[in-house]
One Martini backbone bead per residue (centre of mass of N, CA, C, O) as a GRO file, in nm:
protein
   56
    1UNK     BB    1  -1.980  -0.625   3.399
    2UNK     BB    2  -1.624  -0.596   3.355
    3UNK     BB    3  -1.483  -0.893   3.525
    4UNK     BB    4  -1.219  -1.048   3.441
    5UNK     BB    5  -0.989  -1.014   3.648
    6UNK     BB    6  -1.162  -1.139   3.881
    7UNK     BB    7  -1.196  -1.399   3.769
    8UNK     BB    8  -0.908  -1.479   3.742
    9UNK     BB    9  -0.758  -1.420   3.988
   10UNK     BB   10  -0.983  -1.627   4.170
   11UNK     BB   11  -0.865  -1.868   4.014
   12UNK     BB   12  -0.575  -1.845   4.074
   13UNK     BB   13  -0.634  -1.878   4.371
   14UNK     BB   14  -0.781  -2.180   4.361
   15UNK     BB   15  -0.573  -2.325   4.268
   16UNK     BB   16  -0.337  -2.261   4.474
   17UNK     BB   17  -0.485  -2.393   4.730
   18UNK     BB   18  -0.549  -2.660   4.634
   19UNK     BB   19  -0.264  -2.733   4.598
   20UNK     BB   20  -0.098  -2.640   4.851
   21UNK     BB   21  -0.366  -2.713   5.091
   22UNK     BB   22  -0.655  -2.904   4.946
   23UNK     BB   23  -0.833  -2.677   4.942
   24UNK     BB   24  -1.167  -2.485   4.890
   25UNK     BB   25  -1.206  -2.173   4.779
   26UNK     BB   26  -1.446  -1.903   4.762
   27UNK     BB   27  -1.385  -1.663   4.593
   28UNK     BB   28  -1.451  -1.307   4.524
   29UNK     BB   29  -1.559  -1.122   4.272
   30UNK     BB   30  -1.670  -0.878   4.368
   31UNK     BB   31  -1.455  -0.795   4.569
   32UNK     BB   32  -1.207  -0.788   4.355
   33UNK     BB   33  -1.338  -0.543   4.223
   34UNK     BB   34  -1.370  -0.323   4.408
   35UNK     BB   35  -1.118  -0.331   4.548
   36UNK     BB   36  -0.949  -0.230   4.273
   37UNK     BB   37  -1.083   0.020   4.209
   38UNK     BB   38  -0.996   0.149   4.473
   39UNK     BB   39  -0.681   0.118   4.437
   40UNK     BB   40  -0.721   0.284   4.123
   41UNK     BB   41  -0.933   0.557   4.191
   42UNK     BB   42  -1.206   0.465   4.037
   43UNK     BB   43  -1.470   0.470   3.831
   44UNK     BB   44  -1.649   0.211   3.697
   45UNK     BB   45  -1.569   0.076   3.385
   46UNK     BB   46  -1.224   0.071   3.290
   47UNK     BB   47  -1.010  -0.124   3.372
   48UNK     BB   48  -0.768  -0.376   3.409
   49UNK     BB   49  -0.534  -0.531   3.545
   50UNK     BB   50  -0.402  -0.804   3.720
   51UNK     BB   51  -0.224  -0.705   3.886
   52UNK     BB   52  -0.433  -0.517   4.016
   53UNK     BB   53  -0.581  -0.782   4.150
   54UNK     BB   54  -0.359  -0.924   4.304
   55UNK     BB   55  -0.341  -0.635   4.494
   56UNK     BB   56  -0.622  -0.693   4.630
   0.00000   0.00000   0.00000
């Protein structure tokens, strides 16, 4: 499965959660990877833009 989008996604969001409230949390890159998926209408492994990752 390539899921670069949604690993980069919740770096990006753990990263700025940590900085702005001192705490971590663990994003779900399966989660985010499915959900990508599902607001761009597509099936299988299409690739994505990290747009597409942070609007889901």
């Amino acid at each position: 499965m390539g899921a670069c989008t949604a690993h980069a996604a919740a770096g990006i969001v753990e990263y700025f959660e940590k900085r702005a409230f001192g705490k971590h949390i663990d994003a779900s890159r399966l989660f985010l990877y499915k959900t990508t998926r599902n607001l761009m209408q597509v099936s299988g492994d299409t690739g994505a833009w990290l747009r597409e990752a942070m609007g889901a």
